[in-house]
Short mmCIF file of the C-alpha atoms (twelve columns), coordinates in Angstrom:
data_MODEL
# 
_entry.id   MODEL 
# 
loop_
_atom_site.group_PDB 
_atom_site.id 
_atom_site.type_symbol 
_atom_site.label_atom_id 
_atom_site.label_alt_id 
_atom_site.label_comp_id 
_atom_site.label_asym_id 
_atom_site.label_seq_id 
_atom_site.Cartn_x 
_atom_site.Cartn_y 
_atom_site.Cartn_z 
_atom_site.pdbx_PDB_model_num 
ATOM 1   C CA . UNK A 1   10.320  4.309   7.840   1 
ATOM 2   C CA . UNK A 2   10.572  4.593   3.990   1 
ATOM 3   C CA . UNK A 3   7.841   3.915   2.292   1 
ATOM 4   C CA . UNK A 4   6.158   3.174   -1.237  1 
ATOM 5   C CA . UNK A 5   2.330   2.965   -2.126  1 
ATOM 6   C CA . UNK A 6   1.409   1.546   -5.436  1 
ATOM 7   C CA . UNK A 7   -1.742  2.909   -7.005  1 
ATOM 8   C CA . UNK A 8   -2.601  6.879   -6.375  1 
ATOM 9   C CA . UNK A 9   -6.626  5.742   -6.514  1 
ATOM 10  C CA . UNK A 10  -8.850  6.015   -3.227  1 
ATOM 11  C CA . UNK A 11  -6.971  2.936   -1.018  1 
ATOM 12  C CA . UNK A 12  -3.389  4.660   -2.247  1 
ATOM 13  C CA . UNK A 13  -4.102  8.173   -1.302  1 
ATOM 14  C CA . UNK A 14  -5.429  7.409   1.899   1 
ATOM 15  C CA . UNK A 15  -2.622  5.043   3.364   1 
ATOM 16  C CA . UNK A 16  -0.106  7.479   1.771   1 
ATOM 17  C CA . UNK A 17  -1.534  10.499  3.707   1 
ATOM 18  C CA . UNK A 18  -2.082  8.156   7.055   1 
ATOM 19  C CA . UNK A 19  1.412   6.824   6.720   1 
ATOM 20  C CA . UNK A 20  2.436   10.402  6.335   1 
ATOM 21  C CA . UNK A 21  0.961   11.501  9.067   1 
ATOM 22  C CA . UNK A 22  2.682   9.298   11.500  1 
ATOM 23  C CA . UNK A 23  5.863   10.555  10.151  1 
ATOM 24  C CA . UNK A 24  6.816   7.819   7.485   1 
ATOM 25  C CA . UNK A 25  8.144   8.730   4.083   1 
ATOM 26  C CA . UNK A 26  6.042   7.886   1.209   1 
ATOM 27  C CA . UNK A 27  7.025   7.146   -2.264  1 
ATOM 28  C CA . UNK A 28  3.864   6.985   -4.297  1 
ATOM 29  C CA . UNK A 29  4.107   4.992   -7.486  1 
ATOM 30  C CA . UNK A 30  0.954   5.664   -10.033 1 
ATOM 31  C CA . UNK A 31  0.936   4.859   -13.886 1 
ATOM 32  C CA . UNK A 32  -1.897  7.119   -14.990 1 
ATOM 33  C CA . UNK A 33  0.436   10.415  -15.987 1 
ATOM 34  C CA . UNK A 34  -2.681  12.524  -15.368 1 
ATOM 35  C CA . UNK A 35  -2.827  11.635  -11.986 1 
ATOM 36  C CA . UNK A 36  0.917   12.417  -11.407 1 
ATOM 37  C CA . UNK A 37  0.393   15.425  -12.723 1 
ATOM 38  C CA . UNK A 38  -2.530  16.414  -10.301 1 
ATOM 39  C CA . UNK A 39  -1.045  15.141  -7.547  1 
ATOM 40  C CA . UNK A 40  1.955   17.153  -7.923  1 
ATOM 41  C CA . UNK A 41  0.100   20.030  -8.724  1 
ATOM 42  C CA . UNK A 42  -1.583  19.280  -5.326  1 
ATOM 43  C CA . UNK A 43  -4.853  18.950  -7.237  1 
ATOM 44  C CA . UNK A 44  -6.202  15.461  -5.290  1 
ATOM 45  C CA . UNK A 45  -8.693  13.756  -7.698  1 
ATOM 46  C CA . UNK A 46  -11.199 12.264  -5.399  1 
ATOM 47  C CA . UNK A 47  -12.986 13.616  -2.448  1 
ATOM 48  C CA . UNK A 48  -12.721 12.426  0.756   1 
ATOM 49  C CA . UNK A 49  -12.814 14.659  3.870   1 
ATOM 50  C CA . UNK A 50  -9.653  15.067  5.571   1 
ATOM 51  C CA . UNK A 51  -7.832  13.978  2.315   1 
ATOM 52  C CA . UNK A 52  -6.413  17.301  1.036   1 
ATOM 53  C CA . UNK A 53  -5.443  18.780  4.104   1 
ATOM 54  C CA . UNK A 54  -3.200  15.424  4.600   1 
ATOM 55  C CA . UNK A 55  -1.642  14.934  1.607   1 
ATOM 56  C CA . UNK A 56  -0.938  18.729  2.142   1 
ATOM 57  C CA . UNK A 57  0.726   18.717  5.047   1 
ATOM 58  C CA . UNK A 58  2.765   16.007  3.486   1 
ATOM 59  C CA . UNK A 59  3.886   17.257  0.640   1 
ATOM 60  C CA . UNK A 60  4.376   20.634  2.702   1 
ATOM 61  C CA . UNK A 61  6.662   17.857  5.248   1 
ATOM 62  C CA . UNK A 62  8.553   16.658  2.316   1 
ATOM 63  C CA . UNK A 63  7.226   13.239  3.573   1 
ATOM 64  C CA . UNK A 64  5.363   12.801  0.421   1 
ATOM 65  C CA . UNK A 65  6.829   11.962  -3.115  1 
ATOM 66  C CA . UNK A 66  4.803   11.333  -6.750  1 
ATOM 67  C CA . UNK A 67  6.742   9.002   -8.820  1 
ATOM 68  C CA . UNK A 68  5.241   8.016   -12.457 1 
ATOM 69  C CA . UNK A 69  7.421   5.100   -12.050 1 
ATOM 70  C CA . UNK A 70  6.307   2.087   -9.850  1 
ATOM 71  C CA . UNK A 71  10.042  0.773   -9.971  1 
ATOM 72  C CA . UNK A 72  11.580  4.334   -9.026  1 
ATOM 73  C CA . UNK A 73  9.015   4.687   -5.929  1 
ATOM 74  C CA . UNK A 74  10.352  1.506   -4.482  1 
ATOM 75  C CA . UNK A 75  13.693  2.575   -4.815  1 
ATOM 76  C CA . UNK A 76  15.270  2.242   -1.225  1 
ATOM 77  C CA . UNK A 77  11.836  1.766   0.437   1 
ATOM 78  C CA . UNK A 78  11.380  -0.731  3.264   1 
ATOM 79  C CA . UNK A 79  7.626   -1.753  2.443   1 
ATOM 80  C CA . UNK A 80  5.616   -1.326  -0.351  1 
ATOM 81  C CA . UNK A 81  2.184   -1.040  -0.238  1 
ATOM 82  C CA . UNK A 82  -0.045  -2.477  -3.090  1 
ATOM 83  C CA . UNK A 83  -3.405  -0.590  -3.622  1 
ATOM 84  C CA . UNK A 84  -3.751  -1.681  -6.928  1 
ATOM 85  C CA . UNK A 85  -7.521  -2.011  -8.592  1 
ATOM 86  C CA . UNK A 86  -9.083  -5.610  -8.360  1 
ATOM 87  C CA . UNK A 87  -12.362 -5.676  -10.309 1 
ATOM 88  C CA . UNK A 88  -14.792 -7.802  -10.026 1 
ATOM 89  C CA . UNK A 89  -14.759 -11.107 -12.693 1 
ATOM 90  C CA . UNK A 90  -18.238 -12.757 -13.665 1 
ATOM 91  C CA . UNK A 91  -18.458 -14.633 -10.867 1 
ATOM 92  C CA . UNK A 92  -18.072 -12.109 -8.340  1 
ATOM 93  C CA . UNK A 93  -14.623 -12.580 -7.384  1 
ATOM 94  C CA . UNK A 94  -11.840 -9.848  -7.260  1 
ATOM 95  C CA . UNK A 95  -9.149  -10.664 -10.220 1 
ATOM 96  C CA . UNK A 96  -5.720  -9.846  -8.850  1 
ATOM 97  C CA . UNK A 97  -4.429  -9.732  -12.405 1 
ATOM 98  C CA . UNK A 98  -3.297  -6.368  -11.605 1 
ATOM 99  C CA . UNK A 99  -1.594  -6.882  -8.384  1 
ATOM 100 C CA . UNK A 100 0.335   -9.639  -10.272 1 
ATOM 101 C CA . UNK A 101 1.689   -7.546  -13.366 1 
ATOM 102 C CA . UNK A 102 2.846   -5.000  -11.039 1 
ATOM 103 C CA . UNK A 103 4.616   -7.872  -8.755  1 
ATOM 104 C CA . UNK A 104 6.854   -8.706  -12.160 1 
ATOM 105 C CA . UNK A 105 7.221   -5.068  -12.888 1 
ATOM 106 C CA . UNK A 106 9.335   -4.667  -9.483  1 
ATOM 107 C CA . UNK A 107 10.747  -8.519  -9.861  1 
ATOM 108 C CA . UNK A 108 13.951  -7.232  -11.165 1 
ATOM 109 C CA . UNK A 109 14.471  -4.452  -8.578  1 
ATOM 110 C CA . UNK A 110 12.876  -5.977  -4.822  1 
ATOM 111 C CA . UNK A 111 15.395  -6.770  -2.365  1 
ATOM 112 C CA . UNK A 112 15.141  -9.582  -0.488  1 
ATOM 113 C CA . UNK A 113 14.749  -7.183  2.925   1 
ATOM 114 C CA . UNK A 114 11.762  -5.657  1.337   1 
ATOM 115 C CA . UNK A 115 8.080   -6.451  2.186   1 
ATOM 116 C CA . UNK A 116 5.414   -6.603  -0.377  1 
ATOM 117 C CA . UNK A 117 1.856   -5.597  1.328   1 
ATOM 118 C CA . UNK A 118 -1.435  -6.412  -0.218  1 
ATOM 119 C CA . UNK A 119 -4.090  -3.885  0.845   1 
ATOM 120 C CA . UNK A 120 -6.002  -4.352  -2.455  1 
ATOM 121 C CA . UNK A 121 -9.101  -6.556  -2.047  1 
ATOM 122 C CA . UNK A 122 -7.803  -10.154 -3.406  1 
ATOM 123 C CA . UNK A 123 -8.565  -13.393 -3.551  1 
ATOM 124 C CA . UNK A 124 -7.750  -16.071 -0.664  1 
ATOM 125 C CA . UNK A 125 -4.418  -17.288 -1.381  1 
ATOM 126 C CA . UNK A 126 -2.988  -14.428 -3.538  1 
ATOM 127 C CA . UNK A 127 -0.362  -13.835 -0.863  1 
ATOM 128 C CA . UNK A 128 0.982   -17.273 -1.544  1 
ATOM 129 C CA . UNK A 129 0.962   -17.009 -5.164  1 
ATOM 130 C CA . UNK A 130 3.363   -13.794 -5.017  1 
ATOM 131 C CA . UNK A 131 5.333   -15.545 -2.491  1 
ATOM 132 C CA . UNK A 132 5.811   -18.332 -5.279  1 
ATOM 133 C CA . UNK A 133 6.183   -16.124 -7.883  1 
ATOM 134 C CA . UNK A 134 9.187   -14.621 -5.904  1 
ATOM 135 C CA . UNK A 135 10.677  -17.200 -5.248  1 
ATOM 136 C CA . UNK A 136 10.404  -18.737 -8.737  1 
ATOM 137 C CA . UNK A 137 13.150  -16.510 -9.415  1 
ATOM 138 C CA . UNK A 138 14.893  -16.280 -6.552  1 
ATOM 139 C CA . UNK A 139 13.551  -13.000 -4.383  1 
ATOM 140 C CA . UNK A 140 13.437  -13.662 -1.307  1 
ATOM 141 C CA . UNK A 141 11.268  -10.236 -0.341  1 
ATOM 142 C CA . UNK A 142 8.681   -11.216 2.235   1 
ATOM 143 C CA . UNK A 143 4.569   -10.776 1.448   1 
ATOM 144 C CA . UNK A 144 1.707   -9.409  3.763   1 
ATOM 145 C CA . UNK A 145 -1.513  -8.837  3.413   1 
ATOM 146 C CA . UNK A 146 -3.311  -5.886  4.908   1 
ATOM 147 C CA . UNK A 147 -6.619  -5.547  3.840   1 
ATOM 148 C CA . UNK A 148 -8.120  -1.861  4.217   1 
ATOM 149 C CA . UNK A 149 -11.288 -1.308  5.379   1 
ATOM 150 C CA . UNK A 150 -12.367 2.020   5.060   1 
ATOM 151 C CA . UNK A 151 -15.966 3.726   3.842   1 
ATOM 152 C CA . UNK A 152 -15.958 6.416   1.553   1 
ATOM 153 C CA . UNK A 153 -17.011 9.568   2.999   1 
ATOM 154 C CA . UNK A 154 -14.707 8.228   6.481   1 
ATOM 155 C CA . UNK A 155 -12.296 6.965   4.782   1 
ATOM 156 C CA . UNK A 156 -9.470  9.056   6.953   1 
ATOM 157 C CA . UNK A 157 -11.233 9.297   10.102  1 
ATOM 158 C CA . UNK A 158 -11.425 5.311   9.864   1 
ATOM 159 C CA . UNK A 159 -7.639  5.297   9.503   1 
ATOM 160 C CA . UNK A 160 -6.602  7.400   11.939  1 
ATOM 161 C CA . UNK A 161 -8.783  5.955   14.524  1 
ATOM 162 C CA . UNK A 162 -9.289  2.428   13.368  1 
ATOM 163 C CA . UNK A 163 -10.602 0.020   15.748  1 
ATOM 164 C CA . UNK A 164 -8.248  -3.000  14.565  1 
ATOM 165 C CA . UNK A 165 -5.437  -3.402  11.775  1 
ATOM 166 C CA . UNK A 166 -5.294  -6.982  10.758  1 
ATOM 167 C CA . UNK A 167 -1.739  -8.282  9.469   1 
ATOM 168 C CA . UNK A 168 -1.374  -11.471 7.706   1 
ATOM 169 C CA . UNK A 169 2.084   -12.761 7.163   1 
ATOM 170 C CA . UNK A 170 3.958   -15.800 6.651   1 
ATOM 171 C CA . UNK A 171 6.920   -14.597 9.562   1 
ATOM 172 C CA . UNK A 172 6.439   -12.961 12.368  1 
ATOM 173 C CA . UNK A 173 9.234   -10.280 11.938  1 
ATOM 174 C CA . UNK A 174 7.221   -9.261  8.621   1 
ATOM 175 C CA . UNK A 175 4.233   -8.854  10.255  1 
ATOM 176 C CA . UNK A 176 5.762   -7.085  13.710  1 
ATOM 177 C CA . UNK A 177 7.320   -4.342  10.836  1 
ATOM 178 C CA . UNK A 178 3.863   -3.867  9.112   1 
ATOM 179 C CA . UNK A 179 2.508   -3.060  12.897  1 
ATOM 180 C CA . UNK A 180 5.609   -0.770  13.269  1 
ATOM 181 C CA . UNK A 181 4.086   1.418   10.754  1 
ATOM 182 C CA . UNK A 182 0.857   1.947   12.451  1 
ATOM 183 C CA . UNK A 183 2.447   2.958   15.975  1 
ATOM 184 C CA . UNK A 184 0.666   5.836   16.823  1 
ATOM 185 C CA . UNK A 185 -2.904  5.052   16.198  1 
ATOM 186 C CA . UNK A 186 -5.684  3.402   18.884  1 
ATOM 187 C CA . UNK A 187 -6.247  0.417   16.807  1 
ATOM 188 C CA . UNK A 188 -5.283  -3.308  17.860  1 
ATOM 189 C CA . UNK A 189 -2.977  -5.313  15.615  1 
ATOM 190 C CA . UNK A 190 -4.508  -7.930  14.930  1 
ATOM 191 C CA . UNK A 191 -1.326  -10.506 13.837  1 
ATOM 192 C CA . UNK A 192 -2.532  -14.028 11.411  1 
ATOM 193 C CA . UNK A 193 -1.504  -15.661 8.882   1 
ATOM 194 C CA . UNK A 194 -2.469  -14.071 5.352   1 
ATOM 195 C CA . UNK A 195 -5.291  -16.352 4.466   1 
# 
């Protein structure tokens, strides 16, 4: 399946190399130019054991693409994977203000076939605001949430042999194509809706 990953920080890089490694094509967006350039340089900016020799093996694949557009690296893609920063506000929520900016960056170029997937940490009930914000102007791409839960230090050892995958989705064909992805690995799918 094609592929796009928003957000080359730790959440990104691991789901890109995981995704990679069960033989999915990844497009991965990323704004900071540094970062592109490291990445394509094969220089990965964070450690994580595991990490490198993935997002090797991908690039070495040619399953792996750095794009320093977030609109180019969901050209053509079938799912697109937000793992977008959402820091904490002063009461000790996350503030998806990110994950909504880059929503109406892609606005003008999602398909209505697409899926939008949430794996940032974000507040109960963000899935339903991007579904309203699509359809405010008339995209009719479907939204999932996927929350990650990975430790740093196991990060890809928790992906690749994760005990459950939890998909929460407003249709059930949207969340059977999120659990598509993750054929291949031990975990259960765990199948709810997003809140």
């Amino acid at each position: 399946m094609k592929v796009a990953v928003i957000g080359a920080g730790y959440v990104g890089l691991v789901q890109a190399g995981g995704l990679t490694s069960l033989g999915h094509h990844v497009r991965l967006g990323e704004s900071n130019p540094q970062r592109v350039d490291e990445l394509r340089a094969r220089k990965i900016p964070i450690y994580e054991p595991g990490l490198t020799e993935l997002l090797d093996r991908a690039f070495d694949n040619r399953l792996l693409s750095v794009h320093s557009s977030n609109v180019d690296a969901v050209d053509g893609v079938d799912v697109i994977f937000l793992t977008l920063p959402t820091p904490l506000i002063g009461d000790g929520a996350a503030d998806p203000t990110i994950v909504h900016q880059v929503v109406d960056e892609l606005i003008p170029v999602l398909t209505d076939d697409q899926l939008v997937v949430t794996k940032s940490t974000v507040p109960i009930g963000t899935a339903a605001a991007l579904r309203d914000r699509l359809r405010a102007v008339g995209c009719g791409a479907g939204v999932v949430s996927n929350p990650e839960f990975l430790a740093e230090g196991s990060a890809v050892a928790d992906f690749m042999r994760a005990e459950r995958i939890v998909i929460g989705a407003f249709e059930s064909d949207d969340a059977d194509l999120v659990g598509d992805l993750y054929a291949g690995l031990p975990a259960q799918l765990v199948k709810t809706d997003p809140s």
